[in-house]
PAZATI-764453 format. One record per residue (C-alpha): residue number from 1; residue in three letters; z, x, y. Coordinates in steps of 0.05 Angstrom, whole numbers, plus 5000, padded with zeros to 4 digits. Layout:
% PAZATI-764453
[NUM; ALA; [Z; X; Y]]
...
//
This chain:
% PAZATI-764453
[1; UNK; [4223; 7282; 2612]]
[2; UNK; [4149; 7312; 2618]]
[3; UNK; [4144; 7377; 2655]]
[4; UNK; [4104; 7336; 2717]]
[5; UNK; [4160; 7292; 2728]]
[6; UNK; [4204; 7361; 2723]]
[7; UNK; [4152; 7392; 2778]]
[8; UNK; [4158; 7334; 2822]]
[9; UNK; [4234; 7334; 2822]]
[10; UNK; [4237; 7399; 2838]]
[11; UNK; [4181; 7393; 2900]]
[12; UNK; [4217; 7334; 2928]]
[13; UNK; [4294; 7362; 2925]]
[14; UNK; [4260; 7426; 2950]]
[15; UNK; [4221; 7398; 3014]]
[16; UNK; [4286; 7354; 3029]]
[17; UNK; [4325; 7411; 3022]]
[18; UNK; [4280; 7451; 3068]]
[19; UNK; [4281; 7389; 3125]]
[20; UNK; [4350; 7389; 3117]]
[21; UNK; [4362; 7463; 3132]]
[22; UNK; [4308; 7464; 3194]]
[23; UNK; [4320; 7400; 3220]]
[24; UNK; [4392; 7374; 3219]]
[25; UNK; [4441; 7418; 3257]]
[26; UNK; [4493; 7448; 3211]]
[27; UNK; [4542; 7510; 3215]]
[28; UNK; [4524; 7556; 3177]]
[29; UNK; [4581; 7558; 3129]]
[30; UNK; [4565; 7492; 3116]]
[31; UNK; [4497; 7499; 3104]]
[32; UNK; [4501; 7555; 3050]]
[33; UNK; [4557; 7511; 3026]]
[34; UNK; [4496; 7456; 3015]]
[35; UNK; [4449; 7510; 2984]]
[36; UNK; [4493; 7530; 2932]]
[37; UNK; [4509; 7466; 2913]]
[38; UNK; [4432; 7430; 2914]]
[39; UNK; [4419; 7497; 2876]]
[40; UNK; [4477; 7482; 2823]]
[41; UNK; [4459; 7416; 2819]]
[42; UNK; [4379; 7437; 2807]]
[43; UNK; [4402; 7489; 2754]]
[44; UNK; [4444; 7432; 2717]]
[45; UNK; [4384; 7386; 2732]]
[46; UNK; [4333; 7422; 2697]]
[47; UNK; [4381; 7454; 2634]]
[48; UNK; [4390; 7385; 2621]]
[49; UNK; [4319; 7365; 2624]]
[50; UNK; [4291; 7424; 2579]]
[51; UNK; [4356; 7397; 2528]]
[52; UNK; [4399; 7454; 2540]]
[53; UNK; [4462; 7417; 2570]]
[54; UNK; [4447; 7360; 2516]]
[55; UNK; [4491; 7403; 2461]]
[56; UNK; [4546; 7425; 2524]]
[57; UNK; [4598; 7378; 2545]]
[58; UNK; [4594; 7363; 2614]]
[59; UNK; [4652; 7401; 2638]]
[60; UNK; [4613; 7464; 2630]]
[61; UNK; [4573; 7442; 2684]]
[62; UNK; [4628; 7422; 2734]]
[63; UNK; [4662; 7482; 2714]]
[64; UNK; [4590; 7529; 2738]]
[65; UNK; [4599; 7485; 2803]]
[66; UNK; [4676; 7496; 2812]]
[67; UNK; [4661; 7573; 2801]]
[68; UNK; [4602; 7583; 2859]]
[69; UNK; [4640; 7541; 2906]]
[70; UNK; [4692; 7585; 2890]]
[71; UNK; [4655; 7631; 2890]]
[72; UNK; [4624; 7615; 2965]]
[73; UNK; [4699; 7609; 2990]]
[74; UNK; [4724; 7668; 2969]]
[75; UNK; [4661; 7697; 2999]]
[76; UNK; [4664; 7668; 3065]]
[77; UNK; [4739; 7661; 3083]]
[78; UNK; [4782; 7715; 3053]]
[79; UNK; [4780; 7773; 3099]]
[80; UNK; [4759; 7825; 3038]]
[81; UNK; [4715; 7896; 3039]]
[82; UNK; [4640; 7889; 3024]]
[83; UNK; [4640; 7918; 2962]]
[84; UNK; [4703; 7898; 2940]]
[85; UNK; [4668; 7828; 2940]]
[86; UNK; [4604; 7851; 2908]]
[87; UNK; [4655; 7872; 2849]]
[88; UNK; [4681; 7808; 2849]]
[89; UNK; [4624; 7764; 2845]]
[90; UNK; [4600; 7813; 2796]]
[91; UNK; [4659; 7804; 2750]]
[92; UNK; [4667; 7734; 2759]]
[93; UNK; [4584; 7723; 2741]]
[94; UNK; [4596; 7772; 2673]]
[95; UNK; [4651; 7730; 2652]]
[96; UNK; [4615; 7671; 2668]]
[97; UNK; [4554; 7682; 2628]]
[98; UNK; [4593; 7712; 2567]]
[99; UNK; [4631; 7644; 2570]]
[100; UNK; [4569; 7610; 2566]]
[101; UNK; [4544; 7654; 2520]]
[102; UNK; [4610; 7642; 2468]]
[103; UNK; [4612; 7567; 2481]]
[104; UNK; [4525; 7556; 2460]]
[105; UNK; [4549; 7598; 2396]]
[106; UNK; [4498; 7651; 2427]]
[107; UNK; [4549; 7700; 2427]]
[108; UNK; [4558; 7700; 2349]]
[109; UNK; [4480; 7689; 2343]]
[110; UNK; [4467; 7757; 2384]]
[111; UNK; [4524; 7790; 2341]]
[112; UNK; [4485; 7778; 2273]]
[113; UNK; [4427; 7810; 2309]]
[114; UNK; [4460; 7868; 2320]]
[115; UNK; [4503; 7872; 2254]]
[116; UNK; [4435; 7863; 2217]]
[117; UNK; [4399; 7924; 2260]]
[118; UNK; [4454; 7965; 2247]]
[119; UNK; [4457; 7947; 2167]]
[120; UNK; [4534; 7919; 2167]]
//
């Protein structure tokens, strides 16, 4: 996929997104719920495009979905402190990019980095 069609996508899902938002009337909860998930979808979208998801299977993806919905849920619906949330989603977005980070094999890439700096 050349980087114009990339651009283009990324206009078009963007203005529609925008129309959407200002234009048809949706709760709010609802309306985040449709942000995250255009945005997840985008994310996978483009990943895919550069040939990043073309080595992961696609579970990974639904599983980065599943986890912000999640993620959005837990957010807006369970009665919770402020910054006992902010620790959540903090935790949950660490574990979630080591994951990603062990599955790519970047995890044991970065490791040999740092064994070879520190002459092991």
């Amino acid at each position: 996929m050349s980087i114009i069609t990339l651009i283009v996508v990324l206009v078009v899902v963007g203005v529609l997104l925008w129309l959407a938002n200002r234009y048809i009337p949706i709760d709010a909860p609802y309306k985040v719920l449709l942000n995250v998930v255009i945005l997840l979808a985008m994310i996978t979208f483009v990943l895919s495009a550069v040939g990043v998801l073309t080595t992961l299977p696609v579970e990974v993806a639904v599983v980065i979905v599943w986890i912000g919905v999640l993620m959005w849920v837990v957010d807006t619906y369970i009665p919770m402190a402020v910054p006992f949330k902010r620790i959540l989603q903090i935790v949950v977005v660490i574990a979630l990019v080591w994951w990603l980070l062990q599955i790519t094999g970047l995890l044991s890439h970065l490791d040999g980095l740092t064994n070879q700096r520190i002459g092991k």
